[in-house]
C-alpha positions as CSV (number, residue, x, y, z in Angstrom):
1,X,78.8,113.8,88.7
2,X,82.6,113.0,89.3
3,X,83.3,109.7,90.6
4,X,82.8,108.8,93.9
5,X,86.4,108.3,94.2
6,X,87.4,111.5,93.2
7,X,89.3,112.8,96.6
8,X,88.4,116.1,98.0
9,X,92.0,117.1,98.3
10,X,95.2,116.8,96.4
11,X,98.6,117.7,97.7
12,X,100.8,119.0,95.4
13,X,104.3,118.6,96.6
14,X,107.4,121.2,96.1
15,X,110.5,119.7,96.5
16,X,111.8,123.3,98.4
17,X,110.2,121.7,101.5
18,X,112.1,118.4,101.5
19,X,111.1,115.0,101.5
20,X,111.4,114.2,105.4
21,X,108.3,117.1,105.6
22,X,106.6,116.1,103.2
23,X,105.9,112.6,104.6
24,X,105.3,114.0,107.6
25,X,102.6,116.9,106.3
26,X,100.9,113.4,104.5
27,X,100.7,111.6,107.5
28,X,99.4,114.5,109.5
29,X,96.8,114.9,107.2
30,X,95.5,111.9,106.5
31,X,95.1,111.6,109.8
32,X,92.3,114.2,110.0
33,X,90.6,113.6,106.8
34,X,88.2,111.1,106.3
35,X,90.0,107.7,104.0
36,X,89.9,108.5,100.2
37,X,89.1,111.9,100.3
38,X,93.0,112.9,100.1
39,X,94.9,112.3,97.8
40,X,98.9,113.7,96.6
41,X,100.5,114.5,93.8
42,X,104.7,113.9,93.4
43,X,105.5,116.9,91.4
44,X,109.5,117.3,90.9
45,X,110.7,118.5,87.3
46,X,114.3,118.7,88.6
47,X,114.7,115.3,90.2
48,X,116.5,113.1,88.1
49,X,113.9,109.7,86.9
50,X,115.4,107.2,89.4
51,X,115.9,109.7,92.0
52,X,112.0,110.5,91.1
53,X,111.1,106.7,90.9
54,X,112.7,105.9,94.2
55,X,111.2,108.6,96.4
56,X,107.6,107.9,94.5
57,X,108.0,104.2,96.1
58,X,108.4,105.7,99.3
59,X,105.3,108.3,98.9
60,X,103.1,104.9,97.5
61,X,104.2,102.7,100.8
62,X,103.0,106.0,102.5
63,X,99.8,106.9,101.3
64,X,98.5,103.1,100.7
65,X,99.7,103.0,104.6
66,X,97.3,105.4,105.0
67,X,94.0,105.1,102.5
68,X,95.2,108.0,99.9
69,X,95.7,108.2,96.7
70,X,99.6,108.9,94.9
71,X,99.3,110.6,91.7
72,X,102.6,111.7,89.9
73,X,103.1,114.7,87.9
74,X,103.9,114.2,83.7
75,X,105.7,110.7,83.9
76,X,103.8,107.8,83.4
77,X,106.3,105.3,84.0
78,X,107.3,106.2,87.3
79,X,103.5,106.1,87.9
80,X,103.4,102.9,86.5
81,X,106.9,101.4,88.3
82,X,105.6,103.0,91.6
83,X,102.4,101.3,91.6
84,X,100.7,104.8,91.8
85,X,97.1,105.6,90.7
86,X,97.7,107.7,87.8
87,X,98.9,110.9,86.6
88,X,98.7,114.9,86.0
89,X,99.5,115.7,82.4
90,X,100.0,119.5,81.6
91,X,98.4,121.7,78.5
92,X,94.7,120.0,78.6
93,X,95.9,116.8,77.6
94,X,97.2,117.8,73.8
95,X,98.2,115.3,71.5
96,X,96.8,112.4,72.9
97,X,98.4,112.1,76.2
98,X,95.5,111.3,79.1
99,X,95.1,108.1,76.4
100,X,99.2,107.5,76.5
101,X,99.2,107.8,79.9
102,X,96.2,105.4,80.6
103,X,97.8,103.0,78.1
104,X,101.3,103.0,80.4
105,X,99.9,102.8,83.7
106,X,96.5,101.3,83.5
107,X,92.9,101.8,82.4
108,X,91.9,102.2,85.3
109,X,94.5,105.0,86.0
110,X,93.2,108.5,87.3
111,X,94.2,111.1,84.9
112,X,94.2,114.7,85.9
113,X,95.1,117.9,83.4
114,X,96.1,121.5,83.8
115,X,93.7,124.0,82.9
116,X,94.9,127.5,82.4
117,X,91.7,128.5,80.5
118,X,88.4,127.6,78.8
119,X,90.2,125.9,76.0
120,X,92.2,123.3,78.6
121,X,88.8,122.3,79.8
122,X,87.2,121.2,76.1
123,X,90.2,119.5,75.7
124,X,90.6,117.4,78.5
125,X,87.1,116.6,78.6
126,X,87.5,115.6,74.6
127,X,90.5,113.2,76.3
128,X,88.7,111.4,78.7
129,X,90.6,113.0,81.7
130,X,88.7,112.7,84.8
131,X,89.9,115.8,86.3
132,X,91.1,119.4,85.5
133,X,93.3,121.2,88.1
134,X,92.0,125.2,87.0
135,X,94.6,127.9,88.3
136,X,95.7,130.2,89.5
137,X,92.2,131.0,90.8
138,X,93.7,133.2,93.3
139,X,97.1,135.0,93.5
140,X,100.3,133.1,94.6
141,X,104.1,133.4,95.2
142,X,106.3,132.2,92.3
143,X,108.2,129.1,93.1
144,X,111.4,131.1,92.7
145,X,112.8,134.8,92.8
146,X,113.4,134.3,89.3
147,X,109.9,133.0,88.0
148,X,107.4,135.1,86.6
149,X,104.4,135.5,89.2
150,X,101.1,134.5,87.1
151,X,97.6,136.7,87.1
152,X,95.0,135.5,89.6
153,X,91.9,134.3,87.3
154,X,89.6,134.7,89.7
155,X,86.4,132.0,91.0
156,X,85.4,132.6,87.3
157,X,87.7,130.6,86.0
158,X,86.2,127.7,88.2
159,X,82.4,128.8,87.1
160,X,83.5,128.9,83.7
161,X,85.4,125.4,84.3
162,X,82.0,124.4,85.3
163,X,79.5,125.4,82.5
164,X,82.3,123.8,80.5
165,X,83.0,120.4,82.1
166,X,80.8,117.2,81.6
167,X,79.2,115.9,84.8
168,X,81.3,113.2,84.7
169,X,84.5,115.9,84.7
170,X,85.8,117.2,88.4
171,X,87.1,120.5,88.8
172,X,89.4,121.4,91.1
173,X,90.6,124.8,92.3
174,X,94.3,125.8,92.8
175,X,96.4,128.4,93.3
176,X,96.3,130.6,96.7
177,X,93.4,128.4,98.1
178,X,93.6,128.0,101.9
179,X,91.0,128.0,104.7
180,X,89.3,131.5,104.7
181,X,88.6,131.2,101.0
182,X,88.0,127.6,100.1
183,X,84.5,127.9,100.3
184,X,84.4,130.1,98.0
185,X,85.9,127.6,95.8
186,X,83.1,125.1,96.4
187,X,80.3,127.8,96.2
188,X,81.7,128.8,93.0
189,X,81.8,124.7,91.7
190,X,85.0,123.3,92.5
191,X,84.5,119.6,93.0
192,X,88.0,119.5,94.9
193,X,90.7,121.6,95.6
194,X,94.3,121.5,95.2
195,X,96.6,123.0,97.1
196,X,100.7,123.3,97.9
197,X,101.8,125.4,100.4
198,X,98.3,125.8,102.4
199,X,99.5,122.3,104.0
200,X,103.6,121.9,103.4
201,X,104.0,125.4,103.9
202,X,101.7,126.1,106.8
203,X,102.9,125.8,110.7
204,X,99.5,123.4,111.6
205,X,99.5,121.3,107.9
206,X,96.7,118.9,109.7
207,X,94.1,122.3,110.6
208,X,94.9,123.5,107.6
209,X,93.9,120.6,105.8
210,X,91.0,119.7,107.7
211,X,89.3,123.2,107.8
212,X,89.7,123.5,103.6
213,X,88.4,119.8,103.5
214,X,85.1,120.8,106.0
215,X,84.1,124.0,103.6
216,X,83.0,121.0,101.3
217,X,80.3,120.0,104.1
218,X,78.5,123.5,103.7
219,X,77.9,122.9,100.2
């Protein structure tokens, strides 16, 4: 099974929302959710590295003020500078990086990988990743006007994630996730899910959070 500190939840955070909001949506939510089963993830490809660095710091103070975990999208330095708990490489982990990233922020660091099919999986359990992030499981707006929209996979893709993952491997669902199909998610054998605007984006971040988090406790 995944480890016991694997959280239940993991905020992605889009940088459209602002920073001021998504503090706030953290706060909210961790208020609501039991400690250690929520958990974010600093994702910002346009924010310069000590722009990035500075506003991780503040996201750390944050959720250690509150008992979650700060994860930070593709830079292991920043995670390493901002005392976080590890990181989210892309592309199943090619060429070695969950093992570059765990040598830069720590062996003990939490190292989670994109999955955008079968193959992602293999190779992120072949890593040593502890987690796979499997989207888009359901459809989703594209982050601009100008991005291509990407095909729903479908709870498949997390059964297939599944059968494919060792034990010892969690699998979390993303992508157009919120409270009326979460369950779903877990049925289907999502360990955790992930999710972006379902909290920043939604007017009651808090419920939102809570009622995806409580499909878990039908399992």
């Amino acid at each position: 099974m995944p480890s016991s500190d694997a959280p239940r939840l993991i905020l992605i955070t889009d940088p459209s929302f602002g920073d001021d909001v998504i503090v706030r949506c953290v706060r909210a939510v961790a208020r609501v959710l039991p400690r250690g089963a929520f958990a974010v993830q600093l994702r910002d490809k346009r924010r310069p590295r000590i722009a990035l660095r500075v506003f991780a710091s503040e996201l750390r103070q944050v959720t250690r003020s509150v008992g979650a975990k700060l994860f930070v999208n593709g830079d292991a330095v920043v995670a390493r500078d901002a005392g976080a708990d590890g990181v989210h490489v892309g592309g199943g982990g090619l060429d070695g990086q969950v093992a570059a990233a765990r040598a830069v922020v720590g062996p003990r660091a939490w190292i989670s990988v994109a999955a955008h099919g079968d193959a992602d999986v293999v190779r992120a359990a072949e890593g040593g990743a502890d987690a796979v992030l499997v989207s888009p499981v359901f459809a989703t707006r594209p982050p601009s006007l100008h991005a291509p929209s990407k095909a729903a996979r479908g709870l498949d893709a997390i059964r297939s994630a599944r059968r494919r993952a060792p034990d010892s491997l969690a699998v979390y669902a993303l992508g157009g996730v919120t409270a009326d199909n979460a369950a779903q998610c877990v049925a289907a054998g999502a360990d955790g899910i992930a999710l972006i605007r379902a909290v920043l984006g939604h007017v009651e971040p808090a419920c939102s959070a809570r009622a995806i988090h409580d499909a878990f406790a039908r399992r």
